[in-house]
N, CA, C and O atoms as CSV, one atom per row, in Angstrom:
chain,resi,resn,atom,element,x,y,z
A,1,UNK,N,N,-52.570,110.489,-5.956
A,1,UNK,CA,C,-51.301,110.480,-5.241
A,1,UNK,C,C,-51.532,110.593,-3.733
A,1,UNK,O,O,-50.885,109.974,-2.888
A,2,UNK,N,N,-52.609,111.525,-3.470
A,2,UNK,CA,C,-52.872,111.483,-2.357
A,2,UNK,C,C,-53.725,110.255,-1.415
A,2,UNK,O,O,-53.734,110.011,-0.208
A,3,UNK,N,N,-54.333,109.708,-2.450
A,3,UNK,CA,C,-54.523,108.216,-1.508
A,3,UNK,C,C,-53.752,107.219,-1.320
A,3,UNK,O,O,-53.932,106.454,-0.372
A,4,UNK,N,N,-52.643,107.046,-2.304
A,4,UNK,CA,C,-51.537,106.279,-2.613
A,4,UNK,C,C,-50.600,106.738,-1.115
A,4,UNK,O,O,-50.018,105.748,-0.673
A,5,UNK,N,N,-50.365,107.959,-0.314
A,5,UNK,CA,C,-49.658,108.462,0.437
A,5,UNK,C,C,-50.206,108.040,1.735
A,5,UNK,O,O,-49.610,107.411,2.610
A,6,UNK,N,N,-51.225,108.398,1.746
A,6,UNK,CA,C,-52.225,107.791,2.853
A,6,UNK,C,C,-52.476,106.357,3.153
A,6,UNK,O,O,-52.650,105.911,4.287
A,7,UNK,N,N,-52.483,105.436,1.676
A,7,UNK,CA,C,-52.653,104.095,2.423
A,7,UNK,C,C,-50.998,103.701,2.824
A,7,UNK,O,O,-50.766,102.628,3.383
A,8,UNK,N,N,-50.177,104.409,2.576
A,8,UNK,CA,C,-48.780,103.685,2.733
A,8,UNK,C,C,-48.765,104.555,4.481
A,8,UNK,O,O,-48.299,103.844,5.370
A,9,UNK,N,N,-49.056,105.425,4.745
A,9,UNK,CA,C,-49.309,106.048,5.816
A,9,UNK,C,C,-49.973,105.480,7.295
A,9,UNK,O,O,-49.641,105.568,8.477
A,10,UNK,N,N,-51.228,104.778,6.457
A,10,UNK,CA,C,-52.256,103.656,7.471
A,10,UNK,C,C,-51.125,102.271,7.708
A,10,UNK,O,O,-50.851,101.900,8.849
A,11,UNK,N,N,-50.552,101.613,6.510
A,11,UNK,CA,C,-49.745,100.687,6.759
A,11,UNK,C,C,-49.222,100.738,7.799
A,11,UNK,O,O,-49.451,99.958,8.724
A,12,UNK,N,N,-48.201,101.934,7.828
A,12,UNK,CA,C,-46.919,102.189,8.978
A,12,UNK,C,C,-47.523,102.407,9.793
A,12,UNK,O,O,-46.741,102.100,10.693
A,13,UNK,N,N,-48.710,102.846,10.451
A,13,UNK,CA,C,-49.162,103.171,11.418
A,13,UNK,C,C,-49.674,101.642,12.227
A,13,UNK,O,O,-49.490,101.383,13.416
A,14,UNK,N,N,-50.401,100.695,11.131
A,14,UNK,CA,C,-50.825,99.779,11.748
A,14,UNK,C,C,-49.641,98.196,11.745
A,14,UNK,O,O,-50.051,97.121,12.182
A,15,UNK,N,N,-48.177,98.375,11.166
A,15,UNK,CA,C,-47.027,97.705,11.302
A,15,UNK,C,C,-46.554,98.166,12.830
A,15,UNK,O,O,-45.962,97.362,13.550
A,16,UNK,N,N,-46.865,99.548,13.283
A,16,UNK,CA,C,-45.933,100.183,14.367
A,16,UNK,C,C,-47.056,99.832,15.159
A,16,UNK,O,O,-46.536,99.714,16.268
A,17,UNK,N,N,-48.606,99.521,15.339
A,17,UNK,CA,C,-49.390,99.818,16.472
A,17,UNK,C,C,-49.464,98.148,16.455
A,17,UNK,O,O,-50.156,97.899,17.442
A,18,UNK,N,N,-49.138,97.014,15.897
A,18,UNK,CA,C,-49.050,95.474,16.158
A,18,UNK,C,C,-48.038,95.069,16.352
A,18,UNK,O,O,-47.036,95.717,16.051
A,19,UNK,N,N,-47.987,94.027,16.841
A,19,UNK,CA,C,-47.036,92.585,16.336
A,19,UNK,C,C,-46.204,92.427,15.262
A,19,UNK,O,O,-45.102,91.878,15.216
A,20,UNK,N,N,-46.899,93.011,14.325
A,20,UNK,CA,C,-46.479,92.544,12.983
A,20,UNK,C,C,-44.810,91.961,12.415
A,20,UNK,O,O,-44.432,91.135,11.584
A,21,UNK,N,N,-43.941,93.169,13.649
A,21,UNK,CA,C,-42.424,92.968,13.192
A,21,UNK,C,C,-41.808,92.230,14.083
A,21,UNK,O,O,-40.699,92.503,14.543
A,22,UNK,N,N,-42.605,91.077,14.436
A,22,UNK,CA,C,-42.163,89.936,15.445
A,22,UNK,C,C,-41.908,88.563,14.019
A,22,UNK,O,O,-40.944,87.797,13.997
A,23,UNK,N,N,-43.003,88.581,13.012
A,23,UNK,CA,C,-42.377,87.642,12.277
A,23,UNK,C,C,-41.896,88.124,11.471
A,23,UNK,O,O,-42.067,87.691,10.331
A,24,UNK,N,N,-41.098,89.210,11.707
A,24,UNK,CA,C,-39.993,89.650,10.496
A,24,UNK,C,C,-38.746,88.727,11.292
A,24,UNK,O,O,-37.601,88.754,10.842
A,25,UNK,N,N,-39.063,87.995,12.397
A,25,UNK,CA,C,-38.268,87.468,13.167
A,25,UNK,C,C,-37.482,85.805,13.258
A,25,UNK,O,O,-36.506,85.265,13.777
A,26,UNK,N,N,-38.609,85.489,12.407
A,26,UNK,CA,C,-39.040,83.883,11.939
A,26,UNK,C,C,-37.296,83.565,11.643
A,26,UNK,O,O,-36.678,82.646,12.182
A,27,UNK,N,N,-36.909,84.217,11.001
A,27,UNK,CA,C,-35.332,83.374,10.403
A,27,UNK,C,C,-34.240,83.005,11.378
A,27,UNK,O,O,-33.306,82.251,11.108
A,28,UNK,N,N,-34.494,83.759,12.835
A,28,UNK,CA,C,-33.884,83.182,13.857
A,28,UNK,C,C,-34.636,82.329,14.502
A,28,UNK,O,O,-34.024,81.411,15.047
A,29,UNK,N,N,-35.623,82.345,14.595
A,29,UNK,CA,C,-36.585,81.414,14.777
A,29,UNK,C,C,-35.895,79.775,14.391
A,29,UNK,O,O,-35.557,78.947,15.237
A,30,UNK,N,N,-35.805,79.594,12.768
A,30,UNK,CA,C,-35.506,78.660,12.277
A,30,UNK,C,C,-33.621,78.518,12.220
A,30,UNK,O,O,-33.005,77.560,11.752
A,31,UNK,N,N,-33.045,79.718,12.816
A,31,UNK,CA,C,-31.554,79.122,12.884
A,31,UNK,C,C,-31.064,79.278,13.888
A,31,UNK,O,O,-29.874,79.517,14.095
A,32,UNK,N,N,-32.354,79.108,15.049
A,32,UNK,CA,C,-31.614,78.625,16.332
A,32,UNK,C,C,-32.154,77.588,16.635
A,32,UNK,O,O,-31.719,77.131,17.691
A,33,UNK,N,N,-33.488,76.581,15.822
A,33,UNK,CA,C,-33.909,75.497,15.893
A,33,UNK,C,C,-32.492,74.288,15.298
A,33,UNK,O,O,-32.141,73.211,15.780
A,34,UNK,N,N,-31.991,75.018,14.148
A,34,UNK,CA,C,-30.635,74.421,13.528
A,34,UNK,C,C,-29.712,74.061,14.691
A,34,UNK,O,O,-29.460,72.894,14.990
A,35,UNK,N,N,-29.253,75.060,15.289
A,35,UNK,CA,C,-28.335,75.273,16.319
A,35,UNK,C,C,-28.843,74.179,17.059
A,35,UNK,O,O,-28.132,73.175,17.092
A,36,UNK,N,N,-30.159,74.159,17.790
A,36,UNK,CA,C,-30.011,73.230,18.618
A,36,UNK,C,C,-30.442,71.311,18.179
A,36,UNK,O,O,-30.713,70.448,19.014
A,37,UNK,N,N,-30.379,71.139,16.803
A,37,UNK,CA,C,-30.318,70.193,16.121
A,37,UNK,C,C,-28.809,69.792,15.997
A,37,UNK,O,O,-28.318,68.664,16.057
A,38,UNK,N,N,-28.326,70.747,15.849
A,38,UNK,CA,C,-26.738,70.495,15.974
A,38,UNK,C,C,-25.958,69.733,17.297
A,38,UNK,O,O,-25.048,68.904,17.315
A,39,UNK,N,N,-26.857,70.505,18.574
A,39,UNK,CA,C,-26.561,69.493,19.833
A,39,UNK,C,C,-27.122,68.371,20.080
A,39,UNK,O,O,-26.523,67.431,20.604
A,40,UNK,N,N,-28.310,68.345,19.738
A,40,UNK,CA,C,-29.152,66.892,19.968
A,40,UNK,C,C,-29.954,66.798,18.492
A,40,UNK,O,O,-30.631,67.761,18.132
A,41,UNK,N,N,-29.868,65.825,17.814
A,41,UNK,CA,C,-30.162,65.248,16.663
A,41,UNK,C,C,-31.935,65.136,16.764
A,41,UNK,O,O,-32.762,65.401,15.891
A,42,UNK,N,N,-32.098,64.749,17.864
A,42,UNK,CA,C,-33.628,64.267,18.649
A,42,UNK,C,C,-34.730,64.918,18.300
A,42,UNK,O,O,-35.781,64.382,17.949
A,43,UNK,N,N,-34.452,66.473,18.416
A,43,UNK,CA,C,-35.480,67.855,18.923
A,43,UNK,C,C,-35.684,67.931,17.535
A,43,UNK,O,O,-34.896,68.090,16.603
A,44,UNK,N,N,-37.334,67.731,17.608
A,44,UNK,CA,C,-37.751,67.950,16.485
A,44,UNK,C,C,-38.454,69.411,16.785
A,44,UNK,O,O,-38.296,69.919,17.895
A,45,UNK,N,N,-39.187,70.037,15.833
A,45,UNK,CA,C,-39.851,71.348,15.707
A,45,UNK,C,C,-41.182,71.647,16.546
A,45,UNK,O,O,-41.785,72.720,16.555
A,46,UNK,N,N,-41.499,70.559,17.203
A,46,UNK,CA,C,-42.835,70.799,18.097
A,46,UNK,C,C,-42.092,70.713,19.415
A,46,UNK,O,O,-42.414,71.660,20.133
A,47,UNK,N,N,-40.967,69.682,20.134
A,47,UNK,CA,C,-40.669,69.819,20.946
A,47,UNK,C,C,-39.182,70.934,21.285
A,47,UNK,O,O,-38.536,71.117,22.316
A,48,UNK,N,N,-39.062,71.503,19.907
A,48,UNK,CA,C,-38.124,72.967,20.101
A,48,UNK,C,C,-38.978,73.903,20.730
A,48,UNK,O,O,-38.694,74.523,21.755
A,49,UNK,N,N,-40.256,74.005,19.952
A,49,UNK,CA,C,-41.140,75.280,20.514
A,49,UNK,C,C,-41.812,75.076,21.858
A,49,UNK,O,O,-42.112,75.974,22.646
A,50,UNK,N,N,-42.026,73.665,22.027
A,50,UNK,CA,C,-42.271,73.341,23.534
A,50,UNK,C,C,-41.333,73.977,24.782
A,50,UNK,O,O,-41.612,74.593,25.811
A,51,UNK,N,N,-40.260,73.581,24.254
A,51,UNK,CA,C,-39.117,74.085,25.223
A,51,UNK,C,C,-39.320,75.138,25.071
A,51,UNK,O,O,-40.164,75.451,25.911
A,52,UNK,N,N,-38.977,76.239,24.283
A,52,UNK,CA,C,-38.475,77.341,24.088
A,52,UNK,C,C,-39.917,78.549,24.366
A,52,UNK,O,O,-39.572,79.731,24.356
A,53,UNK,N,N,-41.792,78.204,24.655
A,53,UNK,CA,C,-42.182,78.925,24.718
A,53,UNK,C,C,-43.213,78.157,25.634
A,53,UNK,O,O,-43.345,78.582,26.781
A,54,UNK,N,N,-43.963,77.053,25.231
A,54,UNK,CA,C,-44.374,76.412,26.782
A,54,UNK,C,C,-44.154,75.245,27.694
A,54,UNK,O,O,-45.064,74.638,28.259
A,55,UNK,N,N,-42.471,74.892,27.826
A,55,UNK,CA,C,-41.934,74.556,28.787
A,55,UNK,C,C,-41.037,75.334,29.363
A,55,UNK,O,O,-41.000,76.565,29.350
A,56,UNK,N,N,-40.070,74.337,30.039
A,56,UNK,CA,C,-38.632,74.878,30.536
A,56,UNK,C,C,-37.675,74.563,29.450
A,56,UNK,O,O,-37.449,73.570,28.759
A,57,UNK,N,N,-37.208,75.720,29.543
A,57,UNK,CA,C,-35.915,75.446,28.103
A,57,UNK,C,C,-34.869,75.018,29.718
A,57,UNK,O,O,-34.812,75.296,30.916
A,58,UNK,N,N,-34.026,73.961,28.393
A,58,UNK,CA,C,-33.172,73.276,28.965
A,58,UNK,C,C,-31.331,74.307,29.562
A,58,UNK,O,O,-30.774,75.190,28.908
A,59,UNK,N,N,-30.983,73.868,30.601
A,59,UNK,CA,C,-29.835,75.151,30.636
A,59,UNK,C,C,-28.720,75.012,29.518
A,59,UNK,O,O,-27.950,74.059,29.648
A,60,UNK,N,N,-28.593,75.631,28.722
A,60,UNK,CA,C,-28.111,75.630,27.384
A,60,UNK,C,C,-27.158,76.373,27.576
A,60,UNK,O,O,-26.130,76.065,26.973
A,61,UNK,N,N,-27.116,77.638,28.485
A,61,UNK,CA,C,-26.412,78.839,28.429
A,61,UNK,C,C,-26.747,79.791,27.027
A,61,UNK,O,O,-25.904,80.405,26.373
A,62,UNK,N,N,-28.238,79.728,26.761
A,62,UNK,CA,C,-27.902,80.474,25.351
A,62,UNK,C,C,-29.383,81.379,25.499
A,62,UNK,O,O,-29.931,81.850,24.502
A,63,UNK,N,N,-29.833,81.513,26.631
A,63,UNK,CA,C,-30.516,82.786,26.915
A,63,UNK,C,C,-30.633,84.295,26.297
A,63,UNK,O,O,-31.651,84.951,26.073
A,64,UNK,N,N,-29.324,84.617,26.104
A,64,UNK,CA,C,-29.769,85.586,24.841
A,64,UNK,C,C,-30.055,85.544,23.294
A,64,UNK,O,O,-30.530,86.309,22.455
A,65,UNK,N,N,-29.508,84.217,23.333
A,65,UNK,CA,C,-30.030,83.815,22.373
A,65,UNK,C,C,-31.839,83.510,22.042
A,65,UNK,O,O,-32.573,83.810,21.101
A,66,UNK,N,N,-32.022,82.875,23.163
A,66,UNK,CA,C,-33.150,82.608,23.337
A,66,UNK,C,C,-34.426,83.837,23.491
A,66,UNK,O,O,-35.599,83.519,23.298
A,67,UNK,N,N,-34.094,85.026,23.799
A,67,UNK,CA,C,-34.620,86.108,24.229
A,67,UNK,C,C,-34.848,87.406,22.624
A,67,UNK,O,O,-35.265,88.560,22.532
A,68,UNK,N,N,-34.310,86.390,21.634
A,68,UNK,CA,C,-34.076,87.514,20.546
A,68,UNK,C,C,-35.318,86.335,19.407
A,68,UNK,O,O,-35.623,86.541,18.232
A,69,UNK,N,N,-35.644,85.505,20.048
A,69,UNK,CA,C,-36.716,84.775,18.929
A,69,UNK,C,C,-38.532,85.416,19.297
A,69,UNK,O,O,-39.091,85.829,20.313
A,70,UNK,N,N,-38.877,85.242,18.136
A,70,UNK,CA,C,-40.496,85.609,18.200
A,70,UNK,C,C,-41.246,85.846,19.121
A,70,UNK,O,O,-41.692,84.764,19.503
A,71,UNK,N,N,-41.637,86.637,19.693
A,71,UNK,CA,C,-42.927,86.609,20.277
A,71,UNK,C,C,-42.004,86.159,21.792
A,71,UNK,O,O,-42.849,85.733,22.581
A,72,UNK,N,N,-41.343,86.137,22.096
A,72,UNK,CA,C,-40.467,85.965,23.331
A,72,UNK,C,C,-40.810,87.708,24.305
A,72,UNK,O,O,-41.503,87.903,25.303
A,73,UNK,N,N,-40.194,88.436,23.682
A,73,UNK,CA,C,-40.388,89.707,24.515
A,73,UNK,C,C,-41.681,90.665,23.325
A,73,UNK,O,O,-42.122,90.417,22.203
A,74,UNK,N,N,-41.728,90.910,23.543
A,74,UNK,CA,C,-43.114,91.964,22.670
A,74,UNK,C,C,-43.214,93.142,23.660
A,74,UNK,O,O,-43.705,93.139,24.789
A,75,UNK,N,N,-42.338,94.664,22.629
A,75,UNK,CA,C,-42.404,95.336,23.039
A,75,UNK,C,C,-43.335,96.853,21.901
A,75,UNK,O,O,-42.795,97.365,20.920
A,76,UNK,N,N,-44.686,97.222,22.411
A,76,UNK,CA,C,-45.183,98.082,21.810
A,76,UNK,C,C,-45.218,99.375,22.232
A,76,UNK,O,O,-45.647,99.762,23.319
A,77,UNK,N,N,-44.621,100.238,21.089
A,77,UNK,CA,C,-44.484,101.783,21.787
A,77,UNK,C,C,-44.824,102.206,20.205
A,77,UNK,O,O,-44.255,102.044,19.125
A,78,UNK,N,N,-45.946,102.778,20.617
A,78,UNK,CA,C,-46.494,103.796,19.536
A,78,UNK,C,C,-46.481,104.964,20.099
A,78,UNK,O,O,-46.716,105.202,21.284
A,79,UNK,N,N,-46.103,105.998,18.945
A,79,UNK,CA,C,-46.483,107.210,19.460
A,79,UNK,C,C,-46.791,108.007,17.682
A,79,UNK,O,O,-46.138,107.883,16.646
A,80,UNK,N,N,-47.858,108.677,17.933
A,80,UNK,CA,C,-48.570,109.122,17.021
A,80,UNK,C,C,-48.346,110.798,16.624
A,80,UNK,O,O,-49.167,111.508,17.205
A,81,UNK,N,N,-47.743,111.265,16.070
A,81,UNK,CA,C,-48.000,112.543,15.791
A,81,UNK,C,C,-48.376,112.740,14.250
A,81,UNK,O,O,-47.931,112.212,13.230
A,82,UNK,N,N,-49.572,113.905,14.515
A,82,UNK,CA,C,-50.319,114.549,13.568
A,82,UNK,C,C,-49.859,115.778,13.283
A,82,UNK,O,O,-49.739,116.526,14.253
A,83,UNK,N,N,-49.580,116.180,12.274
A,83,UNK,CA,C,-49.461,117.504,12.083
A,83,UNK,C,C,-50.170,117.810,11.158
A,83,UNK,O,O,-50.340,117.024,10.225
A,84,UNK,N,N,-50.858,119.247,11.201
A,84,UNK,CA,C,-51.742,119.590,10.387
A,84,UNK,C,C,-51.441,121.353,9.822
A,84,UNK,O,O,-51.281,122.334,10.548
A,85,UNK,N,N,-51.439,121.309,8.641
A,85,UNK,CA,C,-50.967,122.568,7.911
A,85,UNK,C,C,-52.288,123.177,7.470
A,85,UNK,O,O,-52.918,122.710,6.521
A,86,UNK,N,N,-52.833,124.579,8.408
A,86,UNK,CA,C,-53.557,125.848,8.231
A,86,UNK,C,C,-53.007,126.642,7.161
A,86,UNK,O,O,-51.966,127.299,7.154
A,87,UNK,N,N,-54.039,126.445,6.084
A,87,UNK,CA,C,-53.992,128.285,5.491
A,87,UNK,C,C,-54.189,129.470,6.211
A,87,UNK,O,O,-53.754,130.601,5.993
A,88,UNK,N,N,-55.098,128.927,7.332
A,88,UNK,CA,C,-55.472,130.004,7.798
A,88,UNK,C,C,-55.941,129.963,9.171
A,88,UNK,O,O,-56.903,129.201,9.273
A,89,UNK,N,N,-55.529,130.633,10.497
A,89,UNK,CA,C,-55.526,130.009,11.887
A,89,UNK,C,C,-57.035,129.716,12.328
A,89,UNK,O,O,-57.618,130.734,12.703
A,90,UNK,N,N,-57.653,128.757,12.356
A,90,UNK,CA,C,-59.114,128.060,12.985
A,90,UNK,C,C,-59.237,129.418,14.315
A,90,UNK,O,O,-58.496,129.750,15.241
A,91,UNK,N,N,-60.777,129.995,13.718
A,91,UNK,CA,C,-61.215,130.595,14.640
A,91,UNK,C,C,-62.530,129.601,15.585
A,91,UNK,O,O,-63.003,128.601,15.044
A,92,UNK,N,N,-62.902,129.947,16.713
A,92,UNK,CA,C,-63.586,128.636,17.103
A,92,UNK,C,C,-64.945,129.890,17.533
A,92,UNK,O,O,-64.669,130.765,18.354
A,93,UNK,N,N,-65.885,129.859,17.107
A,93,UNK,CA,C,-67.514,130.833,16.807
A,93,UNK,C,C,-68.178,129.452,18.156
A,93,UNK,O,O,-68.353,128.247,18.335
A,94,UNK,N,N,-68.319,130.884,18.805
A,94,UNK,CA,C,-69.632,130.757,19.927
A,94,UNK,C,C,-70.849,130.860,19.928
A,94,UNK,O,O,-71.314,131.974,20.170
A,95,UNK,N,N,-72.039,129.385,19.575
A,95,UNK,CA,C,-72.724,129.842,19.355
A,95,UNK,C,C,-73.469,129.485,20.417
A,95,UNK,O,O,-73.187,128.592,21.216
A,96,UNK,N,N,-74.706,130.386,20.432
A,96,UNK,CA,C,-76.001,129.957,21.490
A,96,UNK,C,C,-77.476,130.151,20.734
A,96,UNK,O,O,-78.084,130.943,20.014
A,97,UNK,N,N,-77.603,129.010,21.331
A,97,UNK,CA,C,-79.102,128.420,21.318
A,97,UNK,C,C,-79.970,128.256,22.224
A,97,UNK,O,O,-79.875,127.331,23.029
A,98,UNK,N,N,-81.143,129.290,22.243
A,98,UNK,CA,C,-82.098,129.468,23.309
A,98,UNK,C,C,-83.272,128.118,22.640
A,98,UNK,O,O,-83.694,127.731,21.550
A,99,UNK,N,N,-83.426,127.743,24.268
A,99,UNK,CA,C,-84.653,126.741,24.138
A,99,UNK,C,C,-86.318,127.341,23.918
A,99,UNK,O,O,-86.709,127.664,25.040
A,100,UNK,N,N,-87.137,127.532,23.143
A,100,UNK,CA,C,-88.538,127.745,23.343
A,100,UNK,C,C,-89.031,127.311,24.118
A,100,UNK,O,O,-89.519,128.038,24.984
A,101,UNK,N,N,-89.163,125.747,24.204
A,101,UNK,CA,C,-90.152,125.149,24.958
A,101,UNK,C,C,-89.878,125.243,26.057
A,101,UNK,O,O,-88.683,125.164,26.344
A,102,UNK,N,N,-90.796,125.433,27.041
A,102,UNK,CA,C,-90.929,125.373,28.602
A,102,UNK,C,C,-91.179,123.766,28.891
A,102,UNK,O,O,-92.055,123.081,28.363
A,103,UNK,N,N,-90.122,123.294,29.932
A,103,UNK,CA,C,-90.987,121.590,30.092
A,103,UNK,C,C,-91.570,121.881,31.237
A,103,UNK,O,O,-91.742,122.982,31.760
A,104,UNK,N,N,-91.968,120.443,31.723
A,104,UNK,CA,C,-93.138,120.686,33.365
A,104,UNK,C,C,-92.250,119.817,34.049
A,104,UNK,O,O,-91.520,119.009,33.475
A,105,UNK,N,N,-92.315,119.992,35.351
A,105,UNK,CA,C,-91.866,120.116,36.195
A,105,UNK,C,C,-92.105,117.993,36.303
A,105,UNK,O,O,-93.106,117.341,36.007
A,106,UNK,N,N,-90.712,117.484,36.843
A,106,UNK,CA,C,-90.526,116.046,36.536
A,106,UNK,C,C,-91.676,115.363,37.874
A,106,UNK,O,O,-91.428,115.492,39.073
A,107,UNK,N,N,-92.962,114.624,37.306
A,107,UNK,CA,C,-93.784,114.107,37.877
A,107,UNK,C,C,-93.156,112.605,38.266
A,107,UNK,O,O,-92.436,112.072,37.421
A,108,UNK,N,N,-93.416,111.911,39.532
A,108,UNK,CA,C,-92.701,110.299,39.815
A,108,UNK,C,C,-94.326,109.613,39.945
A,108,UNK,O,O,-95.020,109.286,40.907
A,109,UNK,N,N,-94.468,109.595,38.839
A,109,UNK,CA,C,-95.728,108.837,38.419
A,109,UNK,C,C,-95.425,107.127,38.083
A,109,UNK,O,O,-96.216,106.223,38.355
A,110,UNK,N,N,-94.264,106.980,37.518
A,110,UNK,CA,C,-93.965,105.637,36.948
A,110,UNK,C,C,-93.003,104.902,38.037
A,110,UNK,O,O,-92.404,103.877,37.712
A,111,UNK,N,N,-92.845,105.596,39.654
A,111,UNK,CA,C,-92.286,105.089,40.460
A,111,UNK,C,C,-93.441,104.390,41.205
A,111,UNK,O,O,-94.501,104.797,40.728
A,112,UNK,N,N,-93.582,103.766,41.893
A,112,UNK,CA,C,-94.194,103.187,42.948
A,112,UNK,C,C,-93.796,103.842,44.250
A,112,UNK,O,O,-92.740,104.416,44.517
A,113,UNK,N,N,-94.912,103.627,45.043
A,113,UNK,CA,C,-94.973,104.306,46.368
A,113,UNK,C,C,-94.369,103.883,47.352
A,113,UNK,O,O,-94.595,102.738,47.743
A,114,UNK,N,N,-93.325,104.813,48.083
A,114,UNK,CA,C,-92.656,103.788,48.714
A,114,UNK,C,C,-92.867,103.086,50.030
A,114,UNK,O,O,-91.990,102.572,50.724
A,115,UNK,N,N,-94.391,103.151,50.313
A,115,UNK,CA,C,-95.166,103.147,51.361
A,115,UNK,C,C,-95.685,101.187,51.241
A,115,UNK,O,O,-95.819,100.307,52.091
A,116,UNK,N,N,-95.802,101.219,50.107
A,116,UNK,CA,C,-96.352,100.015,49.633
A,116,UNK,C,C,-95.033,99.110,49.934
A,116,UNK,O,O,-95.505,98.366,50.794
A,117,UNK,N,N,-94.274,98.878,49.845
A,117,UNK,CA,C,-92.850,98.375,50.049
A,117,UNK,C,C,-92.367,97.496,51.241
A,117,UNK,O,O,-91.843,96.424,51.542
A,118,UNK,N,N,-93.138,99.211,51.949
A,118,UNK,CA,C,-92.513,98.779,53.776
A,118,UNK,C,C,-93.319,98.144,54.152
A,118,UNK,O,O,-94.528,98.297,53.982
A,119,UNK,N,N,-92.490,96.901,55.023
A,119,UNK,CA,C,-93.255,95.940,55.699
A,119,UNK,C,C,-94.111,97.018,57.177
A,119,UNK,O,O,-95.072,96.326,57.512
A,120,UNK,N,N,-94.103,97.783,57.704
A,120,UNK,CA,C,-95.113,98.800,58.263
A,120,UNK,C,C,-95.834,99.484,57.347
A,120,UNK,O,O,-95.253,100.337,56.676
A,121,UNK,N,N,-96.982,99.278,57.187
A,121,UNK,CA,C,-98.011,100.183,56.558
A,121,UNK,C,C,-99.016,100.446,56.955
A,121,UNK,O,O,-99.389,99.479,57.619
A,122,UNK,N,N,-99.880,101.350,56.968
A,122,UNK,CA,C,-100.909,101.122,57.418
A,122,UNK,C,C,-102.079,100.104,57.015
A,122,UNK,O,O,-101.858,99.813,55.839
A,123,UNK,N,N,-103.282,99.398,57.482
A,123,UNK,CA,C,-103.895,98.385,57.021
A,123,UNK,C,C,-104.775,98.967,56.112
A,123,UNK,O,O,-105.087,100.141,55.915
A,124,UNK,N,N,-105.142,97.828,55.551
A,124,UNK,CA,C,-105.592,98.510,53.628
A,124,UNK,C,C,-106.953,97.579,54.298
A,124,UNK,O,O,-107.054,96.623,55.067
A,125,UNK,N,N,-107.916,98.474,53.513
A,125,UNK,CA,C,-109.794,98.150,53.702
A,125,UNK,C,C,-109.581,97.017,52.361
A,125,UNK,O,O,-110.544,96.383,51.930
């Protein structure tokens, strides 16, 4: 029961953190493609979506209309709360750990000299 709760749990979480309820949107989608079949016989389904997402939609006056189809506005607001039920209040234990080993002191052996570099150096035998 308890995984059954949890995957319905992950669902809602990952319906609310996507897109997902943009094509719960599709049916206006397809009955405002109607609508505008109704004004011009012409507009077929590639040049509806042309207009309506990468052209200029034509002045129709139907902007809010237009503003309530798919993927037009995409607005994501998640907000997540966890709640978590203690038997018993989390104590938080300090622990310490002493190091044994002594290290040595950091040698710049694998640097190069920065003498060698400069165009002044002294002359090499």
């Amino acid at each position: 029961m308890r995984k059954v709760c949890l995957y319905i749990l992950i669902i809602f979480i990952w319906a609310e953190s996507t897109s997902f309820d943009q094509l719960l949107k599709l049916p206006v989608l397809f009955e405002h493609f109607k609508e505008h079949q109704l004004k011009n016989r012409n507009v077929d389904l590639l040049e509806f979506l042309a207009m309506h997402y990468w052209g200029q939609d034509m002045d129709d006056t139907d902007n809010d209309r237009d503003m309530q189809l798919p993927f037009k506005k995409v607005n994501i607001n998640t907000h997540y709360i966890l709640f978590a039920r203690f038997t018993q209040a989390p104590r938080i234990i300090a622990a310490e750990q002493t190091v044994s080993r002594t290290f040595t002191i950091y040698k710049d052996q694998y640097h190069p000299d920065p003498n060698l570099t400069s165009p002044f150096r002294p002359p090499c035998a």
